[in-house]
C-alpha positions in Angstrom: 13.9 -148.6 8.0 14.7 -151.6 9.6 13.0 -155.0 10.2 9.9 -155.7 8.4 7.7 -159.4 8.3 5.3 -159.7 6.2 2.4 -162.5 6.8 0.1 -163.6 3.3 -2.6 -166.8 3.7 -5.5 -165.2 2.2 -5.3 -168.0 -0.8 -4.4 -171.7 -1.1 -0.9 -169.5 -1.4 1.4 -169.1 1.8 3.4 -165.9 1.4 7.1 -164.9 4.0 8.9 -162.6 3.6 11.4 -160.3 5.6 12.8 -157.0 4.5 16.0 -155.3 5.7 16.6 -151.9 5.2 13.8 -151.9 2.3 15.6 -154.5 0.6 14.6 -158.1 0.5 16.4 -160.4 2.5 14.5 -163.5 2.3 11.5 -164.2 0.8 9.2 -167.8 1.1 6.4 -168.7 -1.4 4.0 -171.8 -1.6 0.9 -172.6 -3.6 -0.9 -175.7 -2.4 -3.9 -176.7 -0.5 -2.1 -177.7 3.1 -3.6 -176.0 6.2 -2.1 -172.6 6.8 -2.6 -172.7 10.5 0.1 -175.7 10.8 2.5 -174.5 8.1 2.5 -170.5 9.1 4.7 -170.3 11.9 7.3 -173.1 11.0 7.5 -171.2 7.7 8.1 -167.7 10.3 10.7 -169.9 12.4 12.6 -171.1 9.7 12.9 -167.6 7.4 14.2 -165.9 10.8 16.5 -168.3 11.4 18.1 -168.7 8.1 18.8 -164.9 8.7 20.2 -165.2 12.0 17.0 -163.0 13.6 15.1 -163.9 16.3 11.3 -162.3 16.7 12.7 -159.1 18.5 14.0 -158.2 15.6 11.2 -157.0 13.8 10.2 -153.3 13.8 7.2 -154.1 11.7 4.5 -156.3 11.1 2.3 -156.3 7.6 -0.4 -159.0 6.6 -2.6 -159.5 3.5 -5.9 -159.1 5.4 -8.3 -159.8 2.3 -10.2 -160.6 0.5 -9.9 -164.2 0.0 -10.4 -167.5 1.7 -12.6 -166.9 5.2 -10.2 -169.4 7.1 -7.0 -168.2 5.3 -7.2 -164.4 6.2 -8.4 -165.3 9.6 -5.2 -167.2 10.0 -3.2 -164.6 9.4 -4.5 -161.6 10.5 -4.9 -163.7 14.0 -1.1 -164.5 13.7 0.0 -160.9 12.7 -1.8 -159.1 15.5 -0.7 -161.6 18.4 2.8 -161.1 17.4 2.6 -157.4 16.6 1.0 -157.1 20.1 3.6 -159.4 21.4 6.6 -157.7 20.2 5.1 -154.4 20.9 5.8 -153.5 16.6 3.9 -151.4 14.7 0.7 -153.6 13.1 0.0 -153.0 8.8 -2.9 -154.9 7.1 -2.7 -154.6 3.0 -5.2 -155.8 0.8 -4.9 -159.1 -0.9 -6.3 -157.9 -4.1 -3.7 -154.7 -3.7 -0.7 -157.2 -3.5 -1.7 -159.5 -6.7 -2.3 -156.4 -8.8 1.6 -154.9 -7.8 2.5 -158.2 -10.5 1.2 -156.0 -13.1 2.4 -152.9 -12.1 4.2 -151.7 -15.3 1.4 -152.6 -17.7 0.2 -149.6 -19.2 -3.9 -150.3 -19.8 -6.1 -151.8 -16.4 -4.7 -154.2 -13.8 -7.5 -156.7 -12.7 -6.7 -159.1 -10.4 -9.4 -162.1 -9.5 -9.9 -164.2 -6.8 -12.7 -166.4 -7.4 -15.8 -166.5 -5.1 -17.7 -169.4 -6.5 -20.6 -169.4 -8.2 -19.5 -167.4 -11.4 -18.2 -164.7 -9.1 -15.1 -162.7 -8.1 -13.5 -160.8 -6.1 -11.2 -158.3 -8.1 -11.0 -154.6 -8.5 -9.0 -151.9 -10.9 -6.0 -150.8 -11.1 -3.7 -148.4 -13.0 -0.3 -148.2 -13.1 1.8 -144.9 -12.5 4.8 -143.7 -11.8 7.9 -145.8 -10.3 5.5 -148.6 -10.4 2.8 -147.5 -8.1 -0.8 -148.3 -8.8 -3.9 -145.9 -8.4 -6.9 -147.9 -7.4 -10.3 -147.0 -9.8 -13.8 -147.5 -7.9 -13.2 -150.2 -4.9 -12.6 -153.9 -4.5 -15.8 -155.8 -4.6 -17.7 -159.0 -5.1 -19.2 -159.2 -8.3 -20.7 -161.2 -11.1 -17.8 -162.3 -13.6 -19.9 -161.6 -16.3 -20.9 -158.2 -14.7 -17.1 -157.5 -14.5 -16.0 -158.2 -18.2 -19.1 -156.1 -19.5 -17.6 -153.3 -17.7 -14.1 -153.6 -18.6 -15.6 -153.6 -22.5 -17.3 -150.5 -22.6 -13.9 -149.2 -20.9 -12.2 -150.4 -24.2 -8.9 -150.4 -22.8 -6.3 -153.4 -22.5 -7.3 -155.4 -19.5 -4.0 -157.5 -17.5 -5.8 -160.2 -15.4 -3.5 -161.3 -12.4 -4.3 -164.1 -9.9 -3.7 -167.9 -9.3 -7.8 -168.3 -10.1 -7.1 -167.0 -14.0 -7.8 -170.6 -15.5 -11.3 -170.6 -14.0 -11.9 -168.1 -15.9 -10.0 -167.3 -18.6 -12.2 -168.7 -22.0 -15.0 -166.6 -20.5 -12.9 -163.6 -20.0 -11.0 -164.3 -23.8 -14.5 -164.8 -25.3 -16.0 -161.5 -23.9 -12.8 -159.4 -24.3 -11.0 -160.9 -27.5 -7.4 -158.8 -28.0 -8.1 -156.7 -25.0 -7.4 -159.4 -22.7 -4.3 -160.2 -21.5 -3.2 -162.9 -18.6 -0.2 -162.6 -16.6 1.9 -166.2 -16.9 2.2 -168.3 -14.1 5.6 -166.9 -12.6 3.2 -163.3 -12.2 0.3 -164.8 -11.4 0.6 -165.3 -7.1 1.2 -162.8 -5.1 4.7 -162.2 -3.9 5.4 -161.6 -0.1 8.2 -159.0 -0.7 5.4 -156.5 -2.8 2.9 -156.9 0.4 6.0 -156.3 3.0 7.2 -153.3 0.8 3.6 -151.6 0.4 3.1 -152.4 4.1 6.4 -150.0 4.8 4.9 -147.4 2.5 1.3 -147.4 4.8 0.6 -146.3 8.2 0.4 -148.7 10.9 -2.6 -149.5 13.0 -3.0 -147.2 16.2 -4.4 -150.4 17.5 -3.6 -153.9 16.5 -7.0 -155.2 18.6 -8.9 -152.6 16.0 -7.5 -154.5 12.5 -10.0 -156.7 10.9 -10.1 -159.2 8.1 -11.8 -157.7 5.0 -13.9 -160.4 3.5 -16.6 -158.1 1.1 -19.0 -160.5 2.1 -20.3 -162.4 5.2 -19.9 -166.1 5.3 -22.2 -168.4 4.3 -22.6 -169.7 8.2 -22.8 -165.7 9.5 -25.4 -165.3 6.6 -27.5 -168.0 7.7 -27.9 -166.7 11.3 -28.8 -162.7 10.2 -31.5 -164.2 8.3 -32.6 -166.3 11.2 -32.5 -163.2 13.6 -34.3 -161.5 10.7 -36.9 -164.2 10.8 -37.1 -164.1 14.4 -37.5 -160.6 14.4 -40.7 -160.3 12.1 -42.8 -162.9 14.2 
């Protein structure tokens, strides 16, 4: 199977890790508001080295590409494809929201990881966990209203596992709308880990072309947003 790096900075958490064979070989995890772009590639360096590999290595590439954090995911998706492009390796992007919802993957009811989007909103979707520990994915990801969200996952009726550094943020809400249904992974299951995001980046297809991978935000950013609705302005006079 051989080499596999896998790149997460879609949060406030920086995510290494290498696999070898399938198995992992090292794995690095922080959760801390430093700037990615500075701390990324020292973090690469150092996991490499400790494993006696150098960047040829690799055979594979996978990064978290969203959502998340507009900087973060730029960060490293921009990092991933330059050295998937450099090293001529095989390019995987994995969904942010895919990754934290692997922490739950044995809980028999709905998987919902959150990442929150300010403004009493969230990025999450569905999951539901099958065999071997795979997840189905119910609906899509999206942005939505948190309130929106928990009124939904009532009427479902079923036993809801929220996953996600951003759970405090939210959880009396989410207890006072869901009562016993509600259940919150602890802290050591709450980030995503780096080794779930390299092994479900094994299990995907690659990229035909790493020039062609995107960050997926779910939303424009608040400066991109401003300029449509100037050129929308512009447009009607």
């Amino acid at each position: 199977m051989g080499i596999t790096l896998a790149l997460d900075t879609s949060s406030y958490v920086l995510g290494v890790a290498v696999l070898k064979d399938g198995q992992v070989a090292a794995e690095l995890t922080t959760h801390m508001k430093k700037n990615h772009s500075l701390r990324l590639m020292p973090a690469v360096t150092d996991v490499l080295a400790e494993l006696d590999l150098s960047p040829k290595d690799l055979s594979r590439i996978v990064v978290a590409v969203g959502p998340g954090s507009y900087t973060g995911v730029r960060i490293g998706v921009t990092t991933a494809k330059t050295l998937a492009w450099t090293l001529s390796v095989p390019l995987v992007g994995v969904s942010s929201l895919e990754v934290m919802a692997q922490q739950g993957c044995y809980f028999q009811g709905t998987i919902c990881p959150i990442i929150d989007a300010r403004r009493n909103r969230v990025y999450t979707a569905c999951y539901s966990s099958l065999a071997d520990g795979e997840l189905a994915l119910e609906g899509e990801e999206q942005l939505i209203e948190r309130d929106q969200l928990l009124e939904h996952l009532a009427e479902k009726g079923q036993p809801v596992l929220f996953t996600g550094a951003d759970i405090a943020l939210h959880k009396d809400v989410i207890f006072e709308k869901l009562g016993a249904l509600a259940h919150f992974a602890p802290p050591s299951k709450q980030l995503p880990r780096p080794s779930e995001l390299a092994a479900l980046g094994e299990a995907k297809q690659p990229v035909q072309d790493v020039h062609t991978l995107v960050p997926n935000y779910l939303q424009l950013s608040e400066a991109e947003a401003k300029w449509e609705e100037a050129q929308r302005g512009k447009a009607n006079e």
